[in-house]
N, C-alpha and C positions, 0 to 999 in steps of 0.2 A: 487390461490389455493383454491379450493372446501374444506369448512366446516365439520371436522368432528362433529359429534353429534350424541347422545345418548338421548334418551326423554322415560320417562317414562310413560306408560297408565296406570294407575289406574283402568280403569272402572267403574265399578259400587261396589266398594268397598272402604274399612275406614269408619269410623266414625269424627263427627269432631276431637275428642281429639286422634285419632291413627293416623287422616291424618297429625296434628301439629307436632305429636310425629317421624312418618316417616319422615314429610319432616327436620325434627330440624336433625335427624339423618343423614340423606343423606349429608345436607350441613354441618355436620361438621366431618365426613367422612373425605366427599372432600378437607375441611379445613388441616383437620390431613396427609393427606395422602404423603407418601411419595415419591410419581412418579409422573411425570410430567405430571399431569390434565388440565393444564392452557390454551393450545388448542387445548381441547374437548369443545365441546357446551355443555351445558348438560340441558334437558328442563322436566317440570315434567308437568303432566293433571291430576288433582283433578278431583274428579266431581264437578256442580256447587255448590253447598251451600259453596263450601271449598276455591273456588279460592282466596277469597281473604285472609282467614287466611292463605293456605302455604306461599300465596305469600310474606306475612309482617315476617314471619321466617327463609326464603333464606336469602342468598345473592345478590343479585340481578344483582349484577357484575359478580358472575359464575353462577346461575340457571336461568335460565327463566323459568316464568310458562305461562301456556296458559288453554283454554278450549276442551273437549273432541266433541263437536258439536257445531251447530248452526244453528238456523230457515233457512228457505229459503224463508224468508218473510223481509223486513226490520220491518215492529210494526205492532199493530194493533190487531182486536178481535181473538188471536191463544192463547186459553188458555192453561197454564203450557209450551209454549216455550219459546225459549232464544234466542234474536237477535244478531247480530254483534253487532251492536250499547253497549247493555249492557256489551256485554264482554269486548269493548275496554274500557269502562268508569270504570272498574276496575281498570288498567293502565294495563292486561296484553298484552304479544304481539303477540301470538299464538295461533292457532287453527287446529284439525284434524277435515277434511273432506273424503269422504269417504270409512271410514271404514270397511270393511267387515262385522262387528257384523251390522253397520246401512242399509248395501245394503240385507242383507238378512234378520233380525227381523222385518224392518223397512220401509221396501219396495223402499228404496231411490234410485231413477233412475240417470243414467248418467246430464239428464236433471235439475235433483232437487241438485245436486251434483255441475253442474256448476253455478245456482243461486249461493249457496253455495259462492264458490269460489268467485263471483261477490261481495257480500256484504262483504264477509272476507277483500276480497282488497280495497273496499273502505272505509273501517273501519281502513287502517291501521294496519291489523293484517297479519303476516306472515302465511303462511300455510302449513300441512303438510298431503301432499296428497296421498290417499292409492289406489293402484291398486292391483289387485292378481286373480288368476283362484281357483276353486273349485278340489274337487280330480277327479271327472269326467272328468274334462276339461282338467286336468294331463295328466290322462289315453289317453285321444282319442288325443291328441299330438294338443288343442286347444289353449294353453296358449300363446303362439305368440298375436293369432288374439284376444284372451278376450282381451288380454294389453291393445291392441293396440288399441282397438276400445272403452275401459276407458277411455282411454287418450285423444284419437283424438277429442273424442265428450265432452271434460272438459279442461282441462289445456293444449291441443295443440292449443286449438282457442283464447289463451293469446297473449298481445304482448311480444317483446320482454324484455322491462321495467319492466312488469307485472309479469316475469317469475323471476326475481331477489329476488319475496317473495313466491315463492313455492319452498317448498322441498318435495321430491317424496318419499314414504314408499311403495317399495315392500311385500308385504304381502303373499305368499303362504297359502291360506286359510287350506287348509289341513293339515297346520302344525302349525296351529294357536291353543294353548292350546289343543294339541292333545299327544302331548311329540316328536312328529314326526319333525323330521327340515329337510329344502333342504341340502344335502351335500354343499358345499363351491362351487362345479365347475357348481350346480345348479340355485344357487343364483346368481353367478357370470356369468352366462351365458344370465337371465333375464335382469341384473342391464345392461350391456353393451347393449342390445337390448333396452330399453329403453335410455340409453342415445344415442343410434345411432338412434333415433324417434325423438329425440329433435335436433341431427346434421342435419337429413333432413328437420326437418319444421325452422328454425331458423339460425344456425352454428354451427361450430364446439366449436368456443369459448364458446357460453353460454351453450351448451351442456356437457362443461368440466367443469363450475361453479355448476353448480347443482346438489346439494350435492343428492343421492340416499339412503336409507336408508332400512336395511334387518328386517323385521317385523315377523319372525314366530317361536319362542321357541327359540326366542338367552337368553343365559346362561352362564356363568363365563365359563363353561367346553368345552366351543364352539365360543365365542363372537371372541378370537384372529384368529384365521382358517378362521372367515367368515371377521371380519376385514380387515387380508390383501390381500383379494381380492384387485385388483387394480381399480375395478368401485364399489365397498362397502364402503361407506362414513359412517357407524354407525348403529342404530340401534335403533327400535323402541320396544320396551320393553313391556312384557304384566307382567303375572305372576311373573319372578323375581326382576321387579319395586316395586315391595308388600315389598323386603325384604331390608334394605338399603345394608346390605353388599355383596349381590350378588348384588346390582345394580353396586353400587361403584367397582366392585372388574371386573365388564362389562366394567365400563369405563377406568378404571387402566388397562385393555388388551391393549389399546392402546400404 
């Protein structure tokens, strides 16, 4: 049975003492809470200064925390980045590669994407990997072939084994902090396209194991709708991961 999960983005927001105070809230939330959270993954991304302080105030039996990037270098003279290396010797276990906000600000190619990926898995760290089209790409009825050639030229050229530490975050960029979201039979219509990418290069089985995840303005008022999709494994959270109790109240739609 494919992983439900819920992971938080933070971005480029908190403070140390708001991000302790957020993450102290979330995990005791979840503590408190009276519906059946126990499996849901639920995984949170600080920025770096913070990973390891949220990390020492989870749980670490229900939150996992990870990093929001990672060099595509393993060391060496790249002033101001951050290797796999370092983020696994935090002890966390996760990492987002590429993000939307990193392929467009940041210039980060398919190519620098599947480094990426390369160093994350030999580090040890699970990943959670983002594809999505622009609103252009919408429009002109591209979003198929953007997916697909994300994918193809990144985590399709994984092996099998390989693929047991990637989890996939659909992203509709257009509806990434826009207020704008895919309808449910949108999203749902990607997620199944992508997992029928992974039943052609691989099988059907591991193509049912890998969790997908809906990345674009999910919200307490929406989360359950896009949830039971039946290829909607969870949800990768931007803005309402800022508040604990619409995160939590995200995860409780389950």
């Amino acid at each position: 049975m494919r992983k439900k999960i819920v992971a938080g983005n933070w971005k480029m927001n908190t403070t140390l003492e708001s991000a302790i105070l957020l993450a102290s809230e979330i995990d005791t939330r979840l503590a408190d809470s009276k519906k059946n959270v126990d499996d849901v993954t639920v995984l949170l991304f600080p920025p770096f200064p913070f990973i390891h302080s949220v990390a020492d105030v989870v749980n670490a039996e229900k939150i996992g925390v990870g990093s929001q990037n990672i060099a595509n270098q393993p060391k060496g003279a790249f002033t101001g980045e951050v290797s796999a290396e370092m983020i696994a010797s935090t002890g966390v276990g996760y990492i987002i590669i590429g993000h939307s906000e990193r392929r467009a600000y940041y210039g980060e190619t398919n190519e620098i994407l599947a480094q990426k990926v390369d160093l994350a898995l030999a580090n040890n760290l699970d990943v959670v990997f983002c594809c999505g089209e622009k609103l252009e790409e919408r429009e002109a009825g591209q979003y198929f072939d953007v997916i697909k050639t994300q994918l193809s030229e990144t985590i399709l050229k994984l092996s099998s084994d390989q693929m047991q530490h990637i989890i996939i975050a659909y992203e509709p960029v257009w509806a990434i902090g826009t207020g704008k979201t895919a309808t449910p039979e949108q999203a749902q219509e990607i997620h199944a396209f992508i997992r029928n990418l992974l039943s052609e290069k691989f099988d059907d089985a591991l193509a049912d194991s890998v969790s997908i995840l809906y990345g674009g303005s999910c919200k307490p008022s929406n989360a359950k709708e896009l949830f039971s999709q039946p290829d909607i494994d969870g949800g990768l959270i931007g803005g309402a991961a800022l508040k604990a109790e619409d995160f939590v109240q995200i995860i409780e739609s389950y």
